[in-house]
N, C-alpha and C positions, 0 to 999 in steps of 0.2 A: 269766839267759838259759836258756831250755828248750834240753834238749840230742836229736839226733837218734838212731836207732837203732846208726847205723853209729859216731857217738862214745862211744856205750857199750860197743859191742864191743870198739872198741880199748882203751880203759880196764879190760876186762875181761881182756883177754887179758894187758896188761901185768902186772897183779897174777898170774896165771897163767903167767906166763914163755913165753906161746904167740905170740910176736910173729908168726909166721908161718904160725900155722894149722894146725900136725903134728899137736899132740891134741884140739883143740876144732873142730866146724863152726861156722859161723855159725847153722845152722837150733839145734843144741844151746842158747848162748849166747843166742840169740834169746829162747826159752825162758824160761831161767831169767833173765833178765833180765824178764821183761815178770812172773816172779813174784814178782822182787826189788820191782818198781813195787808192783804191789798190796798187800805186806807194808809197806810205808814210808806207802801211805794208813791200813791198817789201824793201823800203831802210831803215826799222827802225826795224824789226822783231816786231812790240806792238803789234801785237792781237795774245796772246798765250792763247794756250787749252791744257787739257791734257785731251789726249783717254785713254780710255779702253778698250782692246779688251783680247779674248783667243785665243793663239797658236790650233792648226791652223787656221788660218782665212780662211773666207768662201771665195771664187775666185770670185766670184763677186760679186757686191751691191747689196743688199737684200737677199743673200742666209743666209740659214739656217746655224748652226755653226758646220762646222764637229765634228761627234760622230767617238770615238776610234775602230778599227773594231772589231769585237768577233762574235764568231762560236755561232750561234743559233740566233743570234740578228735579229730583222724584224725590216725591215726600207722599207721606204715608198718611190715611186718616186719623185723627187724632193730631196731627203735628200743628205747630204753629209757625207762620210765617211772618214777616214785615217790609211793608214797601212804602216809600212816602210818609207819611202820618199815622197809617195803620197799621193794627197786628191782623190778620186772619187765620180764621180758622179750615182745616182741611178738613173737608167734610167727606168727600170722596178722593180716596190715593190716584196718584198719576204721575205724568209728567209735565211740570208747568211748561206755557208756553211762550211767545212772544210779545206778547204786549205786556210794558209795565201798570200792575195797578194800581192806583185805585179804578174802578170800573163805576157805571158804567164812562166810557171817553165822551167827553162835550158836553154831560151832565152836569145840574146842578145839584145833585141829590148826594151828597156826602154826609155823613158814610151811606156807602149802599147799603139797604134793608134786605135783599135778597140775595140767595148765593147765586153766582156765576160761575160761567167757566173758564178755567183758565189751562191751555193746550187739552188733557186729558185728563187733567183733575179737577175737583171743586173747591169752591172758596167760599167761607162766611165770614163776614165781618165781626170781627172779634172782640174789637178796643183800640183804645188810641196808644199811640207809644209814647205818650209823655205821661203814661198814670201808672204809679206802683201802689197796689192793692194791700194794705196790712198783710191779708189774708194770704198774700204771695210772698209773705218774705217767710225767711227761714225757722223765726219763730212763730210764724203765724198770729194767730190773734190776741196771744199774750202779748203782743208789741201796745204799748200804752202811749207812746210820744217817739218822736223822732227829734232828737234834738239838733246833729248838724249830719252834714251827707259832704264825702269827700269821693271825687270822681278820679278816676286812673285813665292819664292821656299818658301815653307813649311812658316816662321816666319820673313822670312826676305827678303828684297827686295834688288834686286841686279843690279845695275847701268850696263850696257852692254858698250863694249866700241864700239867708232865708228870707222871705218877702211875705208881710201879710196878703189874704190872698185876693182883695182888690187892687191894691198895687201890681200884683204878678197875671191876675189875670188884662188889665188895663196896657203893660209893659210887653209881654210877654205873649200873650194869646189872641193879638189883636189880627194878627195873620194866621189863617188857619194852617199855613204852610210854612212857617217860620222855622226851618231845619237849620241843626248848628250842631256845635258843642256845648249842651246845657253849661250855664252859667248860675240860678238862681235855684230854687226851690219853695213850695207852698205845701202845707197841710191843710186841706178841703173836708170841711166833717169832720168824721170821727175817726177815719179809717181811710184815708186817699190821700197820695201824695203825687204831685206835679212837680214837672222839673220843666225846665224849658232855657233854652229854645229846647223843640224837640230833639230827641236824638240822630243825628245823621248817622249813625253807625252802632255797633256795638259796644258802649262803658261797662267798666266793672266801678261801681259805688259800694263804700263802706258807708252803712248807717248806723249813726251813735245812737243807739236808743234804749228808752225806759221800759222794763217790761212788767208785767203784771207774775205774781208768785202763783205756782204750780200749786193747786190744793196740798195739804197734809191729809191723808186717811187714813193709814197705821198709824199705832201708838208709836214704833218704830222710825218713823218716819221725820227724815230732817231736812229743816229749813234750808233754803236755798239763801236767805237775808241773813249776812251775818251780823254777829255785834258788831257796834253799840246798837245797831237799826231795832235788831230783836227788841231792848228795853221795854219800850212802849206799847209792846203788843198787848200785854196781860192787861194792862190800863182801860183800852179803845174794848176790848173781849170783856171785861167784866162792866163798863158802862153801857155794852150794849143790854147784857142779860138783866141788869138792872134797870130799862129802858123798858124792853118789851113787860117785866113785872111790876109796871107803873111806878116804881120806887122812882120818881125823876128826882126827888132831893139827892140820895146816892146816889145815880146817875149822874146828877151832873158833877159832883165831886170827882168822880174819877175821871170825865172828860176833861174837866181841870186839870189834873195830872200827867191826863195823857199829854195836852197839849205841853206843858211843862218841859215834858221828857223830851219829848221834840227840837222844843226850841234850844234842848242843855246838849241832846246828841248833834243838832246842826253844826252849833256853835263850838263844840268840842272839835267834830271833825272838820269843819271851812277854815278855821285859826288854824289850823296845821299847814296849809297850804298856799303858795305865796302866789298871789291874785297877778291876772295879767290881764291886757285889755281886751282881748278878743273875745273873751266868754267870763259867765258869771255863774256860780253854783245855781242850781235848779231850784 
């Protein structure tokens, strides 16, 4: 049973001896609780989602989803397009015309830095179409990890493998032009993920991912992490407040704890579940 804002205070307070609110405010506790949540997804991976999105992805949040390029096509400013290795951007509406791009032809300058024209519209270079931005995916920047990514060809859906990203960039990106049907995947940073080969078409990919918990601000207000995940929070919430008021003896007592709790709700819920070889609890 997820629990709300205001029954974690109290549980916070208890451990705190502050039944009545003399040293702690609730805006404090508030706090460090909603950073106790985030530290228990980060050491447990529990709030998983799976996205949706189509190859290519738009380059940033809230853009529209690139359309395939084609000769005659009228697309509008704002729209995003894709041809080859890139996404563009439509900076002036029209009607595309004849030459496919990438522009400019004979050049060595890829990607172009400047916009062109293409029939009656304009074009800026946008992004590559083997990179999906956190920032673009469904849950935006709560997305914390991407654990597997399965691609939809035709009738069947095809598990991508993941590659660390010198492997994938050495394998994989050694041709700047290496168009396919992705096979592999890489997380770059903190927030950029690579698939490759590039996309020659349009994929819809499901991403299994980790995400980060939505703040609590009302006292009303309820956890998205349900039990047993919840346990732990009061733990990691009162080690902090006793952290920042130098009491680090009681502080670390309870980071003891928390970690405790952790290791007893892992082990509770992984024993339930009959191990196979292709993946491993997070």
């Amino acid at each position: 049973m997820a629990q709300t804002l205001s029954q974690y205070i109290t549980e916070v307070r208890r451990l705190l001896h502050d039944a009545n609110g003399n040293f702690y405010t609730n805006s404090q506790l508030t706090d460090y609780i909603n950073a106790a949540r985030a530290r228990v997804v980060r050491d447990t991976g529990c709030l998983r989602s799976i996205q949706t999105i189509s190859t290519p992805c738009t380059p940033v949040a809230g853009g529209s989803t690139p359309v395939i390029w084609s000769e005659g096509l009228t697309v509008n400013t704002g729209d995003y397009v894709f041809s080859n290795i890139y996404i563009y951007q439509v900076t002036s509406g029209g009607v595309l015309g004849t030459t496919v791009p990438p522009y400019p032809s004979g050049s060595s300058i890829y990607p172009p830095t400047t916009p062109f024209t293409d029939g009656t519209a304009t074009l800026q270079y946008a992004g590559n179409c083997e990179i999906i931005n956190y920032a673009a995916l469904p849950q935006g920047l709560l997305t914390l990890d991407v654990l597997n990514i399965n691609l939809y060809w035709g009738n069947s859906r095809i598990p991508l493998r993941y590659m660390p990203w010198t492997d994938f960039n050495a394998r994989l990106r050694y041709w700047q032009n290496y168009i396919g049907t992705p096979v592999a995947f890489s997380v770059y940073g903190q927030s950029t993920i690579y698939i490759g080969p590039i996309p020659d078409q349009s994929y819809t990919l499901d991403l299994d991912t980790v995400l980060l918990p939505t703040d609590l601000v009302n006292l009303t207000d309820t956890d998205n992490i349900d039990a047993p995940y919840t346990g732990p929070v009061k733990y990691y919430a009162a080690y902090t407040a006793k952290y920042y008021e130098q009491s680090f003896g009681e502080a670390e007592i309870y980071l003891q704890q928390y970690k405790q709790q952790i290791q007893a709700v892992q082990a509770s819920v992984y024993t339930r579940r009959m191990p196979d070889p292709y993946s491993q609890p997070y």
